[in-house]
N, C-alpha and C positions, 0 to 999 in steps of 0.2 A: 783324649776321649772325645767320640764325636757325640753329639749332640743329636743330630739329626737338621730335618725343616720344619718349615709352617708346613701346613695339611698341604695348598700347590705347590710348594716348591718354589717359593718365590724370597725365600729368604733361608740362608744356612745359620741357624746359630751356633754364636761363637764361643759362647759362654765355657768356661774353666769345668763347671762339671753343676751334675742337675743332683739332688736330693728328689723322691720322691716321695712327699709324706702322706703317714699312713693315721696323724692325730693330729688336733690342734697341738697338743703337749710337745710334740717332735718339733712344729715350725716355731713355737717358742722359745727350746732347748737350743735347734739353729741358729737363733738370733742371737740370742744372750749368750752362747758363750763364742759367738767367731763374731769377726772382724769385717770388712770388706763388701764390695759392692754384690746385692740381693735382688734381683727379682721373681716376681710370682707367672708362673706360667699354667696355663689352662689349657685347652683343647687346642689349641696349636693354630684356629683358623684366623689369625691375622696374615695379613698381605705383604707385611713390612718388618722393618726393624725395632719395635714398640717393646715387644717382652725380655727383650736381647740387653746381655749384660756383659761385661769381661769379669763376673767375677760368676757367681753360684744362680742358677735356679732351683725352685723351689714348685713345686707341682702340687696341689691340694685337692686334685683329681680322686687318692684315693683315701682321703678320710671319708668316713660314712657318710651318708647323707643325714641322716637322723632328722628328718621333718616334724618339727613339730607345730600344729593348728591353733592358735587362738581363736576362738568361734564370735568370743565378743568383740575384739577388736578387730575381726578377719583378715587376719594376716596366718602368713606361714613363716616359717622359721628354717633354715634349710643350709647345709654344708655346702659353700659357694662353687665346688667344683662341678656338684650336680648340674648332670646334662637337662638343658629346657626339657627335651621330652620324657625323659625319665619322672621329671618332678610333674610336670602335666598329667600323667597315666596314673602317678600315686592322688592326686587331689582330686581325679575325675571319679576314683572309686568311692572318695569322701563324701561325694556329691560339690566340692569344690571347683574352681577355675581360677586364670589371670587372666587379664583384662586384653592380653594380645598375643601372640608369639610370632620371632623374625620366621625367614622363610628357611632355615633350617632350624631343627628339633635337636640338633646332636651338638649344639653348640650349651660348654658351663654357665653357667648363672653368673659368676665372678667373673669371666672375661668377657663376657658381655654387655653388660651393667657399666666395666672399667673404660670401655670405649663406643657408649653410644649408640649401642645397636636395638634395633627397631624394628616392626612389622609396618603398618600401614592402617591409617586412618583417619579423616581429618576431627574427632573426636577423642584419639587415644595419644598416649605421651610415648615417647620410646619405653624401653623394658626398663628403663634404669628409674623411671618416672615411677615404678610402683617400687620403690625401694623406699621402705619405710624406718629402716635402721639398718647397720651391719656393725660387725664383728671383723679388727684385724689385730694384727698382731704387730708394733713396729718394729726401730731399729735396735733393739737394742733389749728387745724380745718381749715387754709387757704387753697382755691381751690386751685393748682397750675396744670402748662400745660407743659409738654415736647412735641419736635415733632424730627422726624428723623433727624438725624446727629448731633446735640443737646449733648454737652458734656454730657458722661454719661448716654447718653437715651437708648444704647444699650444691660441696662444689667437691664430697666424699664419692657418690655414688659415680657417675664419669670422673676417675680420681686417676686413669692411669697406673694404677698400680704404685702412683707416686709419692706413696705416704706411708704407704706397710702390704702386707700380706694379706687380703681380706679371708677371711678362714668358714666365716656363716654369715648368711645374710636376710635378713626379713621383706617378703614383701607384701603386697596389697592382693587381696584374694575378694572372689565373691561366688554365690552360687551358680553353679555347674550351667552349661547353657547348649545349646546344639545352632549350627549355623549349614547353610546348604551355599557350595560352590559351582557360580556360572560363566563360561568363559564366550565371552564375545569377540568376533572377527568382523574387521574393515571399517574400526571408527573412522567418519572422516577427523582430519586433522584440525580440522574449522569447529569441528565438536568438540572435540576437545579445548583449543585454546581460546574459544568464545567464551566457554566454562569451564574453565580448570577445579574449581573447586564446588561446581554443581554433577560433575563427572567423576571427579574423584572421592565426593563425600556421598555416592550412589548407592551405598552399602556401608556395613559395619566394617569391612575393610575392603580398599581397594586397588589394585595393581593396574598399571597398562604398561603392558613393551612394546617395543618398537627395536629398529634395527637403523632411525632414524631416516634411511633412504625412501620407504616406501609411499604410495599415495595414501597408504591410510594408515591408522595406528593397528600393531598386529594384530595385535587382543588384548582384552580390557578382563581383568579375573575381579570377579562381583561376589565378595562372601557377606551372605547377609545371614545379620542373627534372627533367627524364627522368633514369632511374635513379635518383631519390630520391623518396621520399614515394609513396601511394596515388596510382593512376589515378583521377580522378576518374569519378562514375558520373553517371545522369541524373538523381537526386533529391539532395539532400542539405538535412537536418537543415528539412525539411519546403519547401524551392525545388525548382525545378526548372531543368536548363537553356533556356535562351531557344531561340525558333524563330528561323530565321535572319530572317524579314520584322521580328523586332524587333531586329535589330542596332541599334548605334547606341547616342549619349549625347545629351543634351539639347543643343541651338544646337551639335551636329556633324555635319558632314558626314562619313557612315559611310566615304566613299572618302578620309577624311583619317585613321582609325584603323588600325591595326593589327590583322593577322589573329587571329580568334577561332574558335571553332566546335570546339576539341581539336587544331587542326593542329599538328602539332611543326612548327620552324622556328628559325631561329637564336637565341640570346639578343637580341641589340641589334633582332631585328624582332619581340621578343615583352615584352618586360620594359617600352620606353617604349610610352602609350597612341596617339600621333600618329605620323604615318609622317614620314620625313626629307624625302622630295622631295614633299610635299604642304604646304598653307600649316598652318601650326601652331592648332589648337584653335578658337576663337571670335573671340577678337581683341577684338570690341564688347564689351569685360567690365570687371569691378572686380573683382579677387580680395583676398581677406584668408583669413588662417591662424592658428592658434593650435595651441600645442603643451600637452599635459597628461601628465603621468605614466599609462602604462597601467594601472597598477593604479587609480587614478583615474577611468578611460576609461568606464564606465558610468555613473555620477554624475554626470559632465559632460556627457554626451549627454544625459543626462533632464534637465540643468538646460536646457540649447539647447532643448530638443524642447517646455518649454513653451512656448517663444514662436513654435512652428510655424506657428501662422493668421497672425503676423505676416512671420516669413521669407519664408515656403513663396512669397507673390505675388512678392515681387522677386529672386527665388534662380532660378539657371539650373540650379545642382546643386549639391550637395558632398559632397565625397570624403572619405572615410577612412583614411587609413593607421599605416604603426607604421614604428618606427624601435627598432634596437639603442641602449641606453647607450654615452655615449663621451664620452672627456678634454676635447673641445675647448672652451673655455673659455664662448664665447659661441656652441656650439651650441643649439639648441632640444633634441635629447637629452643634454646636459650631465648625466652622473650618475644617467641614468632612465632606463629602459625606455618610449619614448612614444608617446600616437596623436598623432596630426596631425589636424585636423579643418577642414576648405579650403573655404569658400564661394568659390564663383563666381559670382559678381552680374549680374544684369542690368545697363546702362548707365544707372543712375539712381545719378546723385552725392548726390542729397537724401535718397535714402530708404535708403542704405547708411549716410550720416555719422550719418544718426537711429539707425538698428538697431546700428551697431559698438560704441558703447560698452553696450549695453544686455546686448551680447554678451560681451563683456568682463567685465562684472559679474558678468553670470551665473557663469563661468570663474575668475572673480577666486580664491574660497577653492581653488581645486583650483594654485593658482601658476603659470595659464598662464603661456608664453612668445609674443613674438607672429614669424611670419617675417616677419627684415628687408626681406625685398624687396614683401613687400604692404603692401596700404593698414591701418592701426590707428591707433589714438586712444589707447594707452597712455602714459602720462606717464612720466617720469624714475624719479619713485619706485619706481612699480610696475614698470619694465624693474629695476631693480637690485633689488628683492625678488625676484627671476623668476630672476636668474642670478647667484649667488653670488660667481662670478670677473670681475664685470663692471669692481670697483673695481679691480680686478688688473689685466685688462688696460688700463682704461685708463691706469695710469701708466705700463705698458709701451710702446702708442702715444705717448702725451706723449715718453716719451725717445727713442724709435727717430724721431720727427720733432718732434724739438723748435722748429723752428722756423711748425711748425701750419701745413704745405701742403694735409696730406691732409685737415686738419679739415673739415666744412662744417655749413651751419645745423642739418640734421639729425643730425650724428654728436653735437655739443655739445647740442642740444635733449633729448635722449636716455641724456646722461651719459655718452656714448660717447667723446669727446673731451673737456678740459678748457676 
């Protein structure tokens, strides 16, 4: 039976045969009465080997969503398969919001939450940061519940999938907001690295790509939430804003982005970069990521930026962002204030696996981290110099699934697993 891939095509799973369930009651039933190696799988948009099993998948795509609102504690409550933008559209009618979203909308709650995934902001935590409790199911089929502050809960939410089936999950909500998206052309590069984090905390979230080669940074995307912060104006700090004929990112279709130009409009249709009911981003790509402490954040660009004449031909773009410090054990912002630094590749597997480690190296003294769910070439050692509570958690995984369902080649490969 085949399986299929990730959403690019960048991994075939191998996995014996997929379940997909339709209640939490079915991935319980799974559990407890079969044997053998389980993981959970989601929307499909990892890069790598991460959701991949040799025994069963388990898909929790289509149990309901069934959100439910806490108004005093403002939180929601929400079936982990649910897509970001689906659950954003149902909160924004409540008069509710979350605090961020990554730059695509079509990615589930559970598989994003499971590896670290993020919007941008040097005030906001990644998505997993507003995770205030969840629901999984382990090996051997009992529903259990952590909630925040909860011995141990904080290395649950970036948990890899390595513990159980997450099935519902709670997160942090607050009233509904509207923000207006402005894209700027031709930072200088001096702008930016004099102030990395006066540049990047410009806004309530904030983007810059680059192609690395060029004299300047390409554009800088400025979403600022109304009633807070500066209006922005038509120059800043020597850009200017773009004319609308340059809308647009590299290998996208401009009618697959999200509205720009200073229009106000909702949060959830200004914060992710792809629109929901449009096909998500490029698709024909390799992405890899790596996280560094902001304060770090210009030192490790100029280390990157010397291998620009190599990059710049196989690189489609990459992005910058920032992330708030936070507890989560096996976050990428674990303890640091971080940028994020995102190649999106062209569809050349040869000339990516030659460049990644080279990249790596570069990053090495600054203690990247890499994200779980893209392609890297990081080994065992270097992941656990990177994240200090890694040995933590995994003896915490070991005991919460001691009988090693949720393990797979890449979680033990990795030191993530025992």
């Amino acid at each position: 039976m085949s399986i299929g891939a990730t959403w690019a095509g960048t991994h075939t799973f191998g996995a014996k045969d997929i379940i997909e369930a339709t209640s939490i009651a079915q991935v319980e039933d799974v559990l407890g009465s079969t044997t053998g190696p389980v993981r959970a799988l989601g929307t499909r948009h990892s890069f790598n080997d991460l959701a991949d099993t040799a025994g069963t998948l388990i898909t929790v795509t289509g149990i309901p969503a069934d959100p439910v609102i806490d108004e005093h504690a403002r939180t929601v409550t929400v079936g982990a398969g649910v897509r970001y933008g689906v659950l954003a559209a149902w909160l924004h009618e409540r008069g509710w919001a979350l605090h961020n979203m990554g730059s695509l909308p079509h990615i589930s709650v559970g598989g994003a939450i499971a590896t670290g995934t993020h919007g941008s902001g040097v005030t906001h935590g990644c998505l997993s940061d507003a995770v205030a409790g969840l629901a999984y199911v382990g090996s051997r089929g009992a529903l259990r519940t952590m909630e925040r502050g909860q011995d141990g809960f904080d290395a649950l939410p970036v948990g890899l999938g390595a513990y159980g089936v997450v099935v519902r999950v709670t997160l942090d909500i607050q009233p509904t907001y509207a923000v207006r998206q402005d894209v700027y052309r031709g930072l200088p590069w001096t702008a930016l690295l004099d102030d990395l984090p006066g540049v990047m905390g410009a806004g309530y979230s904030v983007s810059a790509f680059t192609t690395w080669d060029e004299d300047t940074v390409q554009q800088v995307w400025r979403k600022t939430r109304i009633g807070t912060g500066d209006t922005p104006g038509p120059q800043w700090l020597g850009s200017r804003l773009e004319n609308p004929e340059e809308s647009g990112l590299v290998g996208a279709d401009p009618a697959q982005l999200t509205v720009r130009g200073g229009v106000e409009g909702p949060w959830l249709e200004r914060l992710p970069h792809f629109r929901l009911d449009h096909t998500p981003s490029n698709g024909d790509e390799i992405q890899t990521e790596y996280f560094v402490a902001l304060e770090d954040g210009a030192d490790a660009l100029l280390a990157v930026r010397a291998m620009a004449a190599d990059i710049a031909p196989h690189l489609l773009v990459t992005e910058l962002r920032t992330l708030a410090a936070d507890r989560l054990w096996l976050s990428g912002a674990f303890g640091r204030d971080t940028l994020a630094i995102h190649f999106t590749w062209r569809n050349r597997p040869a000339e990516v696996a030659a460049l990644t480690p080279r990249i790596e190296e570069a990053l090495a003294p600054f203690g990247a981290r890499p994200h779980w769910g893209k392609v890297h070439t990081m080994t065992a050692d270097a992941v656990a110099a990177a994240h200090p509570q890694l040995a933590q958690a995994r003896l915490l995984f070991d005991a919460l699934d001691v009988d090693g369902r949720f393990a797979n080649a890449h979680l033990r490969r990795l030191g993530i697993r025992s």
